[in-house]
FIZA-288834 format. One record per residue: residue number from 1; chain; x, y, z of N, C-alpha, C in turn. Coordinates in pm, whole numbers, plus 50000, padded with zeros to 5 digits. Layout:
FIZA-288834
[NUM,A,[X,Y,Z],[X,Y,Z],[X,Y,Z]]
...
end
This chain:
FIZA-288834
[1,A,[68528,45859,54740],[68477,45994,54764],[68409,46043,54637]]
[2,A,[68307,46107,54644],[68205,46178,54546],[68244,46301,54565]]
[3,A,[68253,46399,54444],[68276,46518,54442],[68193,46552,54324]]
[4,A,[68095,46670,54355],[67959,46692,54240],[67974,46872,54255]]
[5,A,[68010,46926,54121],[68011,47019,54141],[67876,47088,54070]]
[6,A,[67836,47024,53975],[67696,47060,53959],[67617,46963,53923]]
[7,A,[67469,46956,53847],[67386,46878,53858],[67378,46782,53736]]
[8,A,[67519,46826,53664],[67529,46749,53526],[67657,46639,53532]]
[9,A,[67605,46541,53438],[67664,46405,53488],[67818,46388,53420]]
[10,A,[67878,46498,53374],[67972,46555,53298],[68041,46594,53431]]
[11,A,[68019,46659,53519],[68073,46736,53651],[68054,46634,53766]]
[12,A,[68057,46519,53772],[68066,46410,53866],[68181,46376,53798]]
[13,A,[68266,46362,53967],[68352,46291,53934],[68349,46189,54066]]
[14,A,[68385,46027,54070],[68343,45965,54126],[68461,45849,54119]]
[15,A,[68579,45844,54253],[68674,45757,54241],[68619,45638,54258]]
[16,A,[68581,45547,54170],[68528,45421,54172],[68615,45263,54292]]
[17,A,[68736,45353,54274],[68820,45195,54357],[68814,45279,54509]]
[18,A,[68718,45359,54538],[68731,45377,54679],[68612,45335,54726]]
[19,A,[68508,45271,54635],[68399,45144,54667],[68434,45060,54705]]
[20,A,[68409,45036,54814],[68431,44868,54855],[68402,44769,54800]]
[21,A,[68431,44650,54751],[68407,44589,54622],[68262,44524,54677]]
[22,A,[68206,44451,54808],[68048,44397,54833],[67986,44567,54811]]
[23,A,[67999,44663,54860],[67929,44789,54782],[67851,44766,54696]]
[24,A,[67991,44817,54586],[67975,44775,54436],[67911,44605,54379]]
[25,A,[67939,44516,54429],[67842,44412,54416],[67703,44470,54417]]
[26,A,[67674,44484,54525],[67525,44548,54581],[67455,44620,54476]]
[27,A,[67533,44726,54444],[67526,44829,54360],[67470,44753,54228]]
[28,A,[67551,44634,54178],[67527,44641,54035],[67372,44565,54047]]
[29,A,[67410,44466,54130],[67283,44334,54146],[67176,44428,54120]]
[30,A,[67144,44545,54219],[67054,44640,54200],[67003,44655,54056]]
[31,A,[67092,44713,53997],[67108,44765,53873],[67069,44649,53774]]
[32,A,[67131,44531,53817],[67092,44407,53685],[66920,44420,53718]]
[33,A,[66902,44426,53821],[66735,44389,53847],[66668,44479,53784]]
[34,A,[66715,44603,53824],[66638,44694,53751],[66612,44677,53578]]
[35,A,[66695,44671,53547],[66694,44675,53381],[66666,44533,53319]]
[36,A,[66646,44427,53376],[66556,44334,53385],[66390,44350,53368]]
[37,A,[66414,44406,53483],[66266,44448,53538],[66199,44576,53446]]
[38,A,[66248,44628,53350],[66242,44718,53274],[66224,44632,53097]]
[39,A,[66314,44534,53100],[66310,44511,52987],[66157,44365,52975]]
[40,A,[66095,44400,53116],[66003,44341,53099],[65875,44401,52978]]
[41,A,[65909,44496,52985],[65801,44597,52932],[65828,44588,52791]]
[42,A,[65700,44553,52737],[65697,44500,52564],[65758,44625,52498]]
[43,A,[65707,44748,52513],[65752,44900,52438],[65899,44837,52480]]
[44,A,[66000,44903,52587],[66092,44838,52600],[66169,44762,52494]]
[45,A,[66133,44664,52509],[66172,44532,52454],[66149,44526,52273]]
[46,A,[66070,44586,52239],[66050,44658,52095],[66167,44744,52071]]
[47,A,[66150,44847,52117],[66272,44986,52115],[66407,44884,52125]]
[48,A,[66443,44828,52148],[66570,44789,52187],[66625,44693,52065]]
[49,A,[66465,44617,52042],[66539,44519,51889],[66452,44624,51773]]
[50,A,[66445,44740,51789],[66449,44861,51654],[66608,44924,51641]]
[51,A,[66633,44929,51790],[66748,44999,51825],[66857,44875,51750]]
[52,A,[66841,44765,51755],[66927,44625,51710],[66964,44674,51600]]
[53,A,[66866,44639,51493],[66829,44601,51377],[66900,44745,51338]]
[54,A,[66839,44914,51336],[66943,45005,51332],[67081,45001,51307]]
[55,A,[67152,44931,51446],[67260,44896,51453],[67357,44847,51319]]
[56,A,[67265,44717,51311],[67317,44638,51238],[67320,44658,51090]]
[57,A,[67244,44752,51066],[67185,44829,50915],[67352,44912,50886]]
[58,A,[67373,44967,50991],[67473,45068,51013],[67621,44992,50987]]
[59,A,[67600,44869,51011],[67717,44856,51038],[67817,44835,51190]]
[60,A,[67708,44845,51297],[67763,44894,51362],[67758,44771,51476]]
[61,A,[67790,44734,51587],[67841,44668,51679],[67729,44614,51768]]
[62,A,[67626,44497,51825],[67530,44521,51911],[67608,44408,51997]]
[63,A,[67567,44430,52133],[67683,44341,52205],[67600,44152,52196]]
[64,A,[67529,44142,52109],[67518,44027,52062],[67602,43954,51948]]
[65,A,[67625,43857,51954],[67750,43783,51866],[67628,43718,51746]]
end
């Protein structure tokens, strides 16, 4: 069940295990494609290893090993 009390993503609340798990399959496959299909895009794909390199300046964690 979804319960949205306003239009901010702070005020969703969203019981996740009352997805049916092929749903949620569905759901993500979607989602992998999309951001695939996004990280086709050179800007994209720039921003993301600026966003790296940032990271790593920092100190900080990129989910690459």
């Amino acid at each position: 069940m979804k319960v949205v009390q306003t239009r901010t993503p702070g005020a969703a609340a969203v019981d996740f295990g009352a997805i049916p798990s092929h749903q949620s399959d569905a759901m993500c496959r979607t989602l992998i494609g999309c951001v695939g299909r996004l990280f086709e895009n050179p800007a994209v794909t720039a921003d993301y290893k600026r966003w790296q390199q940032e990271r790593q300046q920092k100190g900080g964690n990129t989910c690459n090993p």
